[in-house]
N, C-alpha and C positions, 0 to 999 in steps of 0.2 A: 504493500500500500504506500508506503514511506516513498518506494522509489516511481510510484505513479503520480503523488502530490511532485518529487523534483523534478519529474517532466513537464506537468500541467505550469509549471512556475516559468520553467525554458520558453516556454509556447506563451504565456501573460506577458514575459517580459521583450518577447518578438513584437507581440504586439503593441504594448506599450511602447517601445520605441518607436517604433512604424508610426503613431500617432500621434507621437511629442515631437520627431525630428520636423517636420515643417515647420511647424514656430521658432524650433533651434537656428534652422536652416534662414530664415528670414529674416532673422535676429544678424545672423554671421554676413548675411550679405548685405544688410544696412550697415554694415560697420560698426555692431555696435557689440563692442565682444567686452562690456566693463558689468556695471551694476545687471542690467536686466538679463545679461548671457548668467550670470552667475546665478539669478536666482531662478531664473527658467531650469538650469543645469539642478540647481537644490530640489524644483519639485520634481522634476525626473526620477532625482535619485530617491526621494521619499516615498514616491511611487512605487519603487522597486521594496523596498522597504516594510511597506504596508503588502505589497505582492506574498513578500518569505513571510510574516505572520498570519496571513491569511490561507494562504495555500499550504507554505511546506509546515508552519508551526512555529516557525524560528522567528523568535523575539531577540530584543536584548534590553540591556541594562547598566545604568551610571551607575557608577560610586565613586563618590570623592568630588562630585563638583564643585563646592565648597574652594577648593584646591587651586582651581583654574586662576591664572592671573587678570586682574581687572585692564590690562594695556597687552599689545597686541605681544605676540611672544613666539619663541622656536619651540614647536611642540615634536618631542621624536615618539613613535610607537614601533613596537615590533608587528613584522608583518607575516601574516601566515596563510592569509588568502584573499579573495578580490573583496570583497565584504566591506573589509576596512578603506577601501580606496574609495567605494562606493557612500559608505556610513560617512564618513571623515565631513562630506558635501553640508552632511544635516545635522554633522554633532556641531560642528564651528563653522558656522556663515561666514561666510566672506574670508574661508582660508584660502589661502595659497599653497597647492602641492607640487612637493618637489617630484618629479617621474620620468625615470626613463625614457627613452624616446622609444626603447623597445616596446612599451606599452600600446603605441600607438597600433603596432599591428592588430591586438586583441579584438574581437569582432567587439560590435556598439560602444562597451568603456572607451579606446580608442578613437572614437572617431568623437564624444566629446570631450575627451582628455585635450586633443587635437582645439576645438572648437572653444574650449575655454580659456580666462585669464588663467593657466597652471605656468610652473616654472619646469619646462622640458628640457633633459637636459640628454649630451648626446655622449657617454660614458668612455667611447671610442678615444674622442678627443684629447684626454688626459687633462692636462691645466688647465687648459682653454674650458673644458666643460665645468672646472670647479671655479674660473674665474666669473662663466655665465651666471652659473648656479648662484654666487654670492652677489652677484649684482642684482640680478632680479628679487632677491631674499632682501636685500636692504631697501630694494623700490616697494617692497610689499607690507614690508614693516616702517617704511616713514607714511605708507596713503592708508596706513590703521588694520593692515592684514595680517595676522597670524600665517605663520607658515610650518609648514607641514612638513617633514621628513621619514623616511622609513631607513633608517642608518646601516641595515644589515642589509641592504642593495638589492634583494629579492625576497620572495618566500620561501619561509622554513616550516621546516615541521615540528609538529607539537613537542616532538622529544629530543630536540636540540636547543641547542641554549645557545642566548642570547647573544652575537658579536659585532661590533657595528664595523665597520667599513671606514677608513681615516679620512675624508671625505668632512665626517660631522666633527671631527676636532675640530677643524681650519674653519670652517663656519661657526663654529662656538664662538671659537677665541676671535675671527673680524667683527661678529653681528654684535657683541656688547649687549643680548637683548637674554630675560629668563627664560629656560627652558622647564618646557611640563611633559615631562616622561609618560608615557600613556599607555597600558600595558590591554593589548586584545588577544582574548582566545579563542576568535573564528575557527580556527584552523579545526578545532573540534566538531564544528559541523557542515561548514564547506571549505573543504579544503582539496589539492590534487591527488591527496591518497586515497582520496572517501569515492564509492560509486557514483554517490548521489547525494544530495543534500539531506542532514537530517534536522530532523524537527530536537526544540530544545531553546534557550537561553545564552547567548553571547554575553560576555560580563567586560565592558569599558569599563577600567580602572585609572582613572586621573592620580598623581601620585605626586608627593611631594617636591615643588619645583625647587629647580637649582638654581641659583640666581648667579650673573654672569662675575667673568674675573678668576674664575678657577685653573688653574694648570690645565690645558686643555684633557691629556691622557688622565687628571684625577678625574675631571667632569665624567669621561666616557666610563670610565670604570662606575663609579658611582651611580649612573645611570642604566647602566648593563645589568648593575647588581640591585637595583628598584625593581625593574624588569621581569628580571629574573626570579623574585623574590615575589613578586607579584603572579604572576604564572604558574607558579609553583604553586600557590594557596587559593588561586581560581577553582 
């Protein structure tokens, strides 16, 4: 039954995009890819959202809001499946995510990853991609954007732990701005090991932020080990 509701969702969410992409598409060819791209792009994704509680079962759930910074801030989470790229849209309005250009391939996430204000970046590059990365990260944190990072560079699975990619030192240490570690356990119901999607409870865990100025390698450590620690007690 389980894996007949993660079909009926595949098939809701064809549709649902079949049916949001003209206003996306109309929005991108007025040129207007700032406020109204992003909030068309958020009920998309709330869409999908409302799609897995309805159909597969799969909710989720804050803890720690309370936590979040009141000024715009580098927020990292570990990443274990598409879920979180998607969710990220409607837990913090008006973030900025950091993403691969690989992503872009991915059927529909890609083509609004593509279509939206995100900070894409092209990993090939070497410097030049972490020089992008950091300059659009400080454009997004002076016009009041949070931004977004996934520091372990792809998806992991549930039973590896936590390592980030040096990538998010060098963005700590230029952005001067707090970071809120943010610990997600998708990976337990859609993930690439799983058939299908299963019904259940996602747990967003917002976790005690770091605030900037730290030795970049303490920052990551300390952050790894929130993470980590948090994942573990999910």
């Amino acid at each position: 039954m389980q894996l007949i509701r993660s079909k009926l969702f595949d098939a809701y969410l064809v549709v649902w995009t079949a049916l949001f992409a003209p206003a996306m598409l109309v929005l991108w060819l007025a040129r207007k890819p700032g406020r109204p791209m992003r909030w068309a792009t958020r009920v998309w994704s709330r869409g999908i959202l409302l799609g897995l509680q309805h159909i597969v079962g799969l909710r989720y759930v804050e803890r720690g809001r309370e936590l979040r910074p009141d000024k715009p801030c580098l927020i990292v989470a570990n990443h274990q499946s598409e879920w979180e790229t998607i969710a990220f849209l409607v837990l913090v309005p008006n973030v900025a995510i950091v993403a691969k250009q690989e992503l872009l391939a991915v059927p529909i996430v890609g083509w609004f990853l593509r279509h939206s204000p995100m900070i894409l970046i092209d990993r090939e590059r070497g410097s030049n991609a972490i020089r992008v990365m950091l300059e659009e990260s400080r454009a997004a944190l002076a016009a009041g954007r949070s931004v977004l990072i996934f520091p372990e560079g792809e998806r992991r699975g549930t039973d590896v732990a936590v390592e980030f990619k040096r990538g998010i030192e060098i963005l700590y240490s230029k952005l001067d701005a707090p970071v809120l570690p943010v610990a997600v356990n998708s990976g337990h119901f859609w993930g690439a090991g799983l058939p299908y999607k299963r019904a259940g409870t996602i747990t967003v865990a917002y976790l005690d932020p770091i605030p900037p100025g730290l030795p970049s390698r303490d920052f990551a450590r300390r952050a790894e080990g929130q993470l980590q620690a948090a994942l573990a007690s999910a």
